[in-house]
C-alpha positions in Angstrom: -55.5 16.8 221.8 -52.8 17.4 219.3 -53.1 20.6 217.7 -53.3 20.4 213.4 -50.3 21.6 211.4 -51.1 24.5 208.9 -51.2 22.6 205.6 -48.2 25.1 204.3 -46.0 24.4 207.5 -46.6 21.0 207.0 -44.8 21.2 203.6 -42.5 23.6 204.8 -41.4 21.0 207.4 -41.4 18.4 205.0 -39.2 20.2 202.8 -36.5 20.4 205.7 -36.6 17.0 206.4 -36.5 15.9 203.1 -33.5 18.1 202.4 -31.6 16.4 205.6 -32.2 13.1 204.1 -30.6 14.2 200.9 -27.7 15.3 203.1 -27.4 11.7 205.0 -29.3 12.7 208.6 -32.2 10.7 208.9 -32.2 10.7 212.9 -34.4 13.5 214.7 -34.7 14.1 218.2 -37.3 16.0 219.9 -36.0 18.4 222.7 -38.4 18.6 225.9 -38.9 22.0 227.5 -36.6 22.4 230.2 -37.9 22.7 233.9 -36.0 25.5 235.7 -36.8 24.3 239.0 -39.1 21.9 241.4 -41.8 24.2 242.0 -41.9 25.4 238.2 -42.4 21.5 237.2 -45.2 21.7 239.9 -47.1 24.9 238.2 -46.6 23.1 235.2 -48.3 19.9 236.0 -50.9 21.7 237.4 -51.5 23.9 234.3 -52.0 20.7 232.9 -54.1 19.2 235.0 -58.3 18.6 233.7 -58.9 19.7 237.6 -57.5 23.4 236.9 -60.1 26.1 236.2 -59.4 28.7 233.1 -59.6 31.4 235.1 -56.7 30.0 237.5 -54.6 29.4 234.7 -54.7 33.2 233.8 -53.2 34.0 237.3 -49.8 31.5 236.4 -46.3 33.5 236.3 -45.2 33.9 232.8 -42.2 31.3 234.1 -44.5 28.7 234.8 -46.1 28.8 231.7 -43.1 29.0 229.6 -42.1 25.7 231.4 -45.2 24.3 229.3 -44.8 22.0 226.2 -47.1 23.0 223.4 -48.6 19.6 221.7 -48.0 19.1 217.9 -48.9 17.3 215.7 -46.7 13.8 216.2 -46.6 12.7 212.6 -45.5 15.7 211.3 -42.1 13.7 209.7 -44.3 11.2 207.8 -43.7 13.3 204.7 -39.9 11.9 204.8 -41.3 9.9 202.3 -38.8 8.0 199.3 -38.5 10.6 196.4 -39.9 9.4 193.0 -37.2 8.1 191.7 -36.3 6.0 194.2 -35.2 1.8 193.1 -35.2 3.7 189.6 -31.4 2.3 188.2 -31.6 3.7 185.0 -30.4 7.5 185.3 -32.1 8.5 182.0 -35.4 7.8 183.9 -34.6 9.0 187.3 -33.6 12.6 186.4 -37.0 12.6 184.0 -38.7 11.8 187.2 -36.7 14.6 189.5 -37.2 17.0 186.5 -41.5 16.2 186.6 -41.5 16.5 190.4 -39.6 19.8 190.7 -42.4 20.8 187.9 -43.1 24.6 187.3 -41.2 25.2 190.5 -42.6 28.2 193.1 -40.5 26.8 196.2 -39.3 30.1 197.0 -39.5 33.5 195.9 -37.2 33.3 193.1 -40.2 31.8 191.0 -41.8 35.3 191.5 -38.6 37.8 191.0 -38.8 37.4 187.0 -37.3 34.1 186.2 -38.5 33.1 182.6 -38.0 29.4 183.1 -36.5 26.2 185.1 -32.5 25.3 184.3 -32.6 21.9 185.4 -29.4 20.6 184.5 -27.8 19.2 181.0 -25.4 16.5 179.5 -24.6 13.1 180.0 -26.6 10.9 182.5 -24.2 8.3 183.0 -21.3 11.1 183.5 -18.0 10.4 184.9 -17.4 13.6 186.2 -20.2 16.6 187.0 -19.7 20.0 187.0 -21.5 22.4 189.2 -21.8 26.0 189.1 -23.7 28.7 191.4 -26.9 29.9 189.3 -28.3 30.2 185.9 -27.4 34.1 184.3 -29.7 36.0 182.0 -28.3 33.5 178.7 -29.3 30.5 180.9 -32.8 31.7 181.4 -33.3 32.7 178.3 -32.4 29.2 176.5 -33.2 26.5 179.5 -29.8 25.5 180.1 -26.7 26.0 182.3 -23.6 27.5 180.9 -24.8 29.0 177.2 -23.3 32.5 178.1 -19.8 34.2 177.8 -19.0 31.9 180.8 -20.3 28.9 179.4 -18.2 29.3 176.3 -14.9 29.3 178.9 -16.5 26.0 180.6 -16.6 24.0 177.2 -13.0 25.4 176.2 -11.7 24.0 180.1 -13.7 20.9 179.6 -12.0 20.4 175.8 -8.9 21.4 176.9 -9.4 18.2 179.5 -9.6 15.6 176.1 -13.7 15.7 176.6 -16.2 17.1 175.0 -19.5 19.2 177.2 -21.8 15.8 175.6 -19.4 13.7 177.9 -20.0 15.5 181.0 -23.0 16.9 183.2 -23.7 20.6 184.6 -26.0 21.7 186.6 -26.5 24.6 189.5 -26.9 24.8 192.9 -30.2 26.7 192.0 -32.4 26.2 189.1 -33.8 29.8 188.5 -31.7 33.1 188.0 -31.7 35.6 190.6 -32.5 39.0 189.7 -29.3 41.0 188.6 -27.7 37.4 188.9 -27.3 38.5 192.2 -25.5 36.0 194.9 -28.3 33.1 195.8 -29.7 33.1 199.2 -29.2 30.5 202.0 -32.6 29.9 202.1 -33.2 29.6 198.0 -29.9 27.5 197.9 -31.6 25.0 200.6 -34.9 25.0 199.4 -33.1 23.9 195.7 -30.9 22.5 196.5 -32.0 18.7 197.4 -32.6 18.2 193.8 -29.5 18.6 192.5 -28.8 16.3 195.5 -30.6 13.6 193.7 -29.6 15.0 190.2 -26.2 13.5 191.7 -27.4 10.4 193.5 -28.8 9.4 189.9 -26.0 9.9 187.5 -23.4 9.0 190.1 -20.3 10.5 189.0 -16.3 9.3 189.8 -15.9 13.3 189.8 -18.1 16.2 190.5 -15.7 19.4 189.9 -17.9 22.9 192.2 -17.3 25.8 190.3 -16.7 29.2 193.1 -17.1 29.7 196.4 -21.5 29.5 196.3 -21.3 25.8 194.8 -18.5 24.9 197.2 -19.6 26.2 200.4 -23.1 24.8 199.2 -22.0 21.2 198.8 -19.6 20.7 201.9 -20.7 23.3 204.0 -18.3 24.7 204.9 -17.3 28.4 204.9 -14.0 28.8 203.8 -11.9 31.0 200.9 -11.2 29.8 198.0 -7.4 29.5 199.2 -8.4 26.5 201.5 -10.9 24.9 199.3 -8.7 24.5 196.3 -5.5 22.0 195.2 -7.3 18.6 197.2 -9.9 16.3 197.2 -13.3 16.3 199.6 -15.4 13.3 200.1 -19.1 14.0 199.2 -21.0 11.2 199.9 -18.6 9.0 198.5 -17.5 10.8 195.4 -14.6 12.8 194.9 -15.1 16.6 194.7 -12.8 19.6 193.7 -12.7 23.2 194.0 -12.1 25.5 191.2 -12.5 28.6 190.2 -15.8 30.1 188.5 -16.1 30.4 184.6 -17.2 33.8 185.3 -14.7 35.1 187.8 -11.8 33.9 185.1 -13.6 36.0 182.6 -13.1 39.1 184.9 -9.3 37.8 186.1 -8.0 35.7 183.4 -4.9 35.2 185.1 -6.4 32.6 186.7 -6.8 30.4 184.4 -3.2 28.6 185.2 -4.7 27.9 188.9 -7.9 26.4 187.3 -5.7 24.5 184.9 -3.8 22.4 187.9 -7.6 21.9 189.5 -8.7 20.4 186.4 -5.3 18.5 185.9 -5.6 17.0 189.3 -9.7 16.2 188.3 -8.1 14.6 184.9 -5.6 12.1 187.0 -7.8 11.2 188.9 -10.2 9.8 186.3 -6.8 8.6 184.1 -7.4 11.0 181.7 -4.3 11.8 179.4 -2.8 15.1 180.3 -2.2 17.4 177.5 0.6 20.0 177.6 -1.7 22.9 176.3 -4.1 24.1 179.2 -6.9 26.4 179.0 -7.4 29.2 176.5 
């Protein structure tokens, strides 16, 4: 008889599979335990088998039984179900319904490491271009949204500077609570959040979605790799074009940057036919 999934595994599993849909897999294969030799596979059946007594059981090699499949629970990837917003076309709507479901999130530990609140994400739902940074700072938690701080202030000046205004675009995070210190973000909190800024996207369906640092990039197109090699081209991300630039925050602390982030975001601008002014970033 198939043994019954601990109801927090269960969403733990369904988490993971949810979170592989959001990145395109929606195949899954189930590996069976390999048989190391003819005689094992013979222990094995017989370990099986209704004949077998307890007691003979006890006196199998620790090879034989390791050669044993457990049973699960078979169903376990009904909870692949279609998220809320799912057939929803209007993107006002569908990012209400991502914002209700992710709810007074405690996903991962982050909930209890002195967050004060949820930074979902801000700005125009029917962007052209999105902007995605690595976590919300101390400002961010305090007010509820992404880039208020010193950094923020450098992020509206790059997006004017680009003939917009921060009402014309959308930011979000790869995570929507601030880590203590504002410490780098986890694997784990990164991929346990992560899914719904996957269907933040997926609703406002931008031309352009511009990852601010090395967190947002590796994040988004997994892939480890400098800054060096990320920059100065275009990835594909699920059909949308997406750019690598330089953090807000890391220009604050090395502002000599800021002529490197200026050909990112020219590249970002002719690519959406934007007019190129001469004046970059201040």
């Amino acid at each position: 008889m198939a043994g019954v999934l601990d109801p927090q595994l269960k969403r733990a599993l369904a988490e993971r599979v949810r979170y592989y849909n959001e990145l395109g897999i929606y195949d899954f294969y189930r590996r069976e335990p390999a048989i190391a030799d003819p005689s094992t596979r013979r222990d094995a059946e017989l370990y099986e088998s209704p004949s077998i007594q307890p007691e003979q059981r006890d006196l199998m090699t620790p090879r034989s039984k390791a050669a044993i499949a457990v049973p699960v629970e078979e169903n376990i990837f009904e909870v692949a179900i279609p998220n809320a917003e799912s057939g929803v076309a209007d993107p006002v709507q569908a990012l209400r319904l991502i914002r209700e479901d992710l709810g007074d999130c405690t996903r991962c530990r982050l909930s209890k490491q002195g967050r004060k609140q949820i930074v979902f994400g801000v700005g125009n739902p029917n962007a052209d271009l999105m902007f995605i940074g690595e976590a919300p700072g101390a400002d961010e938690d305090q007010q509820g949204e992404p880039f208020v701080g010193r950094a923020g202030q450098l992020l509206n000046n790059m997006i004017k500077a680009m003939g917009l205004r921060r009402e014309d675009v959308y930011i979000a995070n790869i995570i929507k609570c601030r880590p203590p210190g504002n410490r780098t973000p986890e694997r784990d909190e990164c991929e346990t959040c992560s899914p719904f800024l996957m269907r933040q996207i997926a609703a406002i369906k931008p031309k352009a979605i511009v990852a601010l640092g090395a967190v947002a990039a590796k994040t988004l197109l997994a892939i480890n790799a400098p800054m060096s090699e990320f920059r100065g081209r275009w990835f594909d991300f699920r059909g949308t074009e997406l750019a690598v630039t330089y953090h807000p925050a890391f220009l604050l602390r090395d502002p000599r940057q800021k002529k490197e982030t200026w050909k990112d975001l020219q590249m970002v601008m002719k690519e959406l036919g934007l007019t190129i002014p001469a004046k970059g970033v201040d």
